[in-house]
C-alpha positions as CSV (number, residue, x, y, z in Angstrom):
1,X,14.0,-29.7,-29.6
2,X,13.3,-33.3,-30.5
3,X,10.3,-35.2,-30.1
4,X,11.6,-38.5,-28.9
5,X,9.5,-40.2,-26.5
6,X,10.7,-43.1,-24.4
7,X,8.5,-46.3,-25.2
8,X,6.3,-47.1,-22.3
9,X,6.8,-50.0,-20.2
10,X,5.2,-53.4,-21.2
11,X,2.0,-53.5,-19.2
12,X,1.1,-56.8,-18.3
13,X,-0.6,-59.4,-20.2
14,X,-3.4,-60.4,-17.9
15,X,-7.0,-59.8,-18.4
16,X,-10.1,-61.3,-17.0
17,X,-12.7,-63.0,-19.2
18,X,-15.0,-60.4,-19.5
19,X,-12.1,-58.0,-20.1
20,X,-11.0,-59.5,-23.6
21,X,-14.7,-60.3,-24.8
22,X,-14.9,-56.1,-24.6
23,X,-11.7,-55.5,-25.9
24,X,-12.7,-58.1,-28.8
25,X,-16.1,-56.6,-29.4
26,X,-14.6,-52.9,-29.1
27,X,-12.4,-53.8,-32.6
28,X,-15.4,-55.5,-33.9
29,X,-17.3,-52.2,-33.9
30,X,-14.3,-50.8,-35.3
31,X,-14.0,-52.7,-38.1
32,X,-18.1,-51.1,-39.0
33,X,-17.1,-48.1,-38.0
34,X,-14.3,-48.2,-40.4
35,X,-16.6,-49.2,-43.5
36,X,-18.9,-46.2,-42.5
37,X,-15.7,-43.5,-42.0
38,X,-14.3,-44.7,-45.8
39,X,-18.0,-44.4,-47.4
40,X,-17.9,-41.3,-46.5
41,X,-14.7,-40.1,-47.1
42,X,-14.7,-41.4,-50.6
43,X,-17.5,-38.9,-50.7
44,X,-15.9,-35.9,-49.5
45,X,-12.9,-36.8,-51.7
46,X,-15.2,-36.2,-55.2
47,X,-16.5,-32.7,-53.4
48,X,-13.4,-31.5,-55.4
49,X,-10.4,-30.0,-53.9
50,X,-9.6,-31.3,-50.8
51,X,-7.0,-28.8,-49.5
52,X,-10.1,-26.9,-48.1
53,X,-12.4,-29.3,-47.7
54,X,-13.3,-29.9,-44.1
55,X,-15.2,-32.7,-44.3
56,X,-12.5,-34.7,-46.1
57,X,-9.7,-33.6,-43.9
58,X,-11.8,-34.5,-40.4
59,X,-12.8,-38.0,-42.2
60,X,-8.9,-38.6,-43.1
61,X,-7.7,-37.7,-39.4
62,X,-10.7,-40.2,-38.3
63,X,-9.6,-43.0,-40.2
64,X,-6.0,-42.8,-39.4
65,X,-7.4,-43.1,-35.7
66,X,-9.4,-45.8,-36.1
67,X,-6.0,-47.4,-37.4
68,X,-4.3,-46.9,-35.0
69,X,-6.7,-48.1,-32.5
70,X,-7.4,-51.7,-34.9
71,X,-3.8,-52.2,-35.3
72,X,-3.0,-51.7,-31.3
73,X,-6.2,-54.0,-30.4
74,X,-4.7,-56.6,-33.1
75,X,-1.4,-57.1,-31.5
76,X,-2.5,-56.2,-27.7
77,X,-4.9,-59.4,-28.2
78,X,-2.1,-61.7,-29.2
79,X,-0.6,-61.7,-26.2
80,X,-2.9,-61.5,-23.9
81,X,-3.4,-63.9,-21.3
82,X,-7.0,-64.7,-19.7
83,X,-7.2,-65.2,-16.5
84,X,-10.8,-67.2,-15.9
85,X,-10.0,-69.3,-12.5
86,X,-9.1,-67.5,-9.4
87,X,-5.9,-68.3,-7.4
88,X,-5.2,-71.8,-5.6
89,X,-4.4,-69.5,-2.2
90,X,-7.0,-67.2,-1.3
91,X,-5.5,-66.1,1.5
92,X,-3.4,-63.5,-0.5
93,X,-3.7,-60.9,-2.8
94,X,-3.4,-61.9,-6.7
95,X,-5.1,-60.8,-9.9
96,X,-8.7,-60.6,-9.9
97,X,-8.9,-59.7,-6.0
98,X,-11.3,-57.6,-4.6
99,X,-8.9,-55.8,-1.5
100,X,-10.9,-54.0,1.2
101,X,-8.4,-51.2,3.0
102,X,-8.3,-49.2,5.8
103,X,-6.3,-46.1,5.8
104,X,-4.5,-44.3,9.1
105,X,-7.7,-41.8,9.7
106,X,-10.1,-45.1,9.4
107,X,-11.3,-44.6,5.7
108,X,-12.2,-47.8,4.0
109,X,-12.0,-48.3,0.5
110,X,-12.5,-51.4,-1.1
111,X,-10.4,-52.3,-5.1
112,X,-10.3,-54.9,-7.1
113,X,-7.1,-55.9,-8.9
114,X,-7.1,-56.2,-13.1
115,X,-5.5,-55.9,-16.0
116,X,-4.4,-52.4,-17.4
117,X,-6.6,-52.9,-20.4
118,X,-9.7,-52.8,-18.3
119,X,-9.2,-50.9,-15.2
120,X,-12.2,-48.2,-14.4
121,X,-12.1,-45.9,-12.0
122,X,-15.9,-45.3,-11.7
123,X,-16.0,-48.8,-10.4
124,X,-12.6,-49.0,-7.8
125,X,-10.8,-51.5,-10.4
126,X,-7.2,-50.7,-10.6
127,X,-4.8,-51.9,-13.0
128,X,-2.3,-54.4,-11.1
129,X,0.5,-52.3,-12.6
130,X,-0.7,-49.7,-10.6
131,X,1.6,-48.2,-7.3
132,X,-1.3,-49.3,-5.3
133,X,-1.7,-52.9,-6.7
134,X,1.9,-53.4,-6.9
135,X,2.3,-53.0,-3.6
136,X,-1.2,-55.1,-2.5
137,X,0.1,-58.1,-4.4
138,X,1.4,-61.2,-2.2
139,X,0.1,-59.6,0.8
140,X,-2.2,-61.7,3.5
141,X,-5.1,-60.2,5.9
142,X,-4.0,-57.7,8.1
143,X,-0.7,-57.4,6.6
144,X,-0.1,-53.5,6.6
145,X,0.9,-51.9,3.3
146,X,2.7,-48.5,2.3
147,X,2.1,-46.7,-0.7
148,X,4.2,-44.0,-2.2
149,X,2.5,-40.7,-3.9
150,X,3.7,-37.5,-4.8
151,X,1.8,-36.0,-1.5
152,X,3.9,-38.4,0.4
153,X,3.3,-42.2,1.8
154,X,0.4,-43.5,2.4
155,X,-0.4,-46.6,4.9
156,X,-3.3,-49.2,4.4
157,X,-4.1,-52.2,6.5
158,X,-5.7,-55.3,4.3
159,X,-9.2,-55.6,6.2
160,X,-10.7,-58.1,3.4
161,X,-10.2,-60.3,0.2
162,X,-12.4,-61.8,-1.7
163,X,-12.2,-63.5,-5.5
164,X,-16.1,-63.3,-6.0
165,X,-17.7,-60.5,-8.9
166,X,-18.9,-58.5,-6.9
C-alpha cells in the first residue's frame, strides 16, 4: 500500500473583499494563538519525560497544526486576487452573483457565487469551482442549466441575478 495522494487541483484565486480581510484576520489570531500553544508547551516539556506526558504530546500535535494552517494562509494570500467591483455586464452570471433557480418540481433556491476560500453553506454561497457554479457561469436570465450529480442530472432555469450583498 502506498500513501500517495494526487495533489488537488488549483482552486481559484478569487475572493471578495470581505473574504481576504477574514482569511487575513484568521492567521492574525493564529499567530496569538501560536505564542499561547508554545508557552505552554515549553511548560509541559520541563514536566519531565515527555514519552508519557499527555499534555506535551497534544500541545506538540497542536502546534504542528497551527503550522500548517499559517504556512497555507501565507502562500494562499499571495495569490489571491480581490475581487471589489462587480462585472461590467450584469446581465450574466460572474463571480460575486447572487443566482435565483428554479428546479423541474418548482423549488427555488437562490446562491451566490465566491471564492473557494469563503464559501458557507449555512448561507447558500458556493464556491465558483463548484459543479453548480461551473455550470451557472456565462449564463443569462432564463437560460436553462443542467447539473450533473451522482443521483443523476439535475435541471435549473436562471429566474434572477443580482450583484447586490444581500
Amino acid at each position: 500500500m502506498t500513501r500517495y495522494r494526487p495533489p488537488q487541483p488549483k482552486s481559484s484565486p478569487y475572493i471578495s473583499k470581505p473574504g481576504y480581510k477574514a482569511l487575513n484576520d484568521e492567521l492574525k489570531g493564529l499567530w496569538t494563538t501560536r505564542r499561547e500553544v508554545t508557552a505552554a508547551l515549553s511548560a509541559a516539556a520541563a514536566e519531565g519525560d515527555r514519552s508519557e506526558n499527555a499534555e506535551y504530546i497534544y500541545r506538540k500535535k497542536q502546534l504542528r497544526e497551527i503550522d500548517r494552517r499559517i504556512r497555507y494562509l501565507q502562500k494562499r494570500l499571495d495569490v489571491l486576487i480581490i475581487v471589489d467591483k462587480p462585472p461590467t455586464n450584469q446581465q450574466q452570471v460572474f463571480f460575486g452573483a447572487w443566482v435565483e433557480l428554479e428546479d423541474e418540481e418548482g423549488n427555488s433556491v437562490a446562491y451566490r457565487i465566491v471564492g473557494p476560500d469563503e464559501f458557507n453553506v449555512e448561507k447558500n454561497w458556493i464556491s465558483m469551482d463548484s459543479p453548480v457554479a461551473r455550470a451557472l457561469m456565462k449564463k443569462s436570465l432564463d437560460d436553462e442549466v443542467s447539473v450533473q450529480r451522482p443521483a443523476g442530472p439535475i435541471h435549473y432555469i436562471i429566474t434572477g441575478i443580482h450583484y447586490t450583498e444581500d
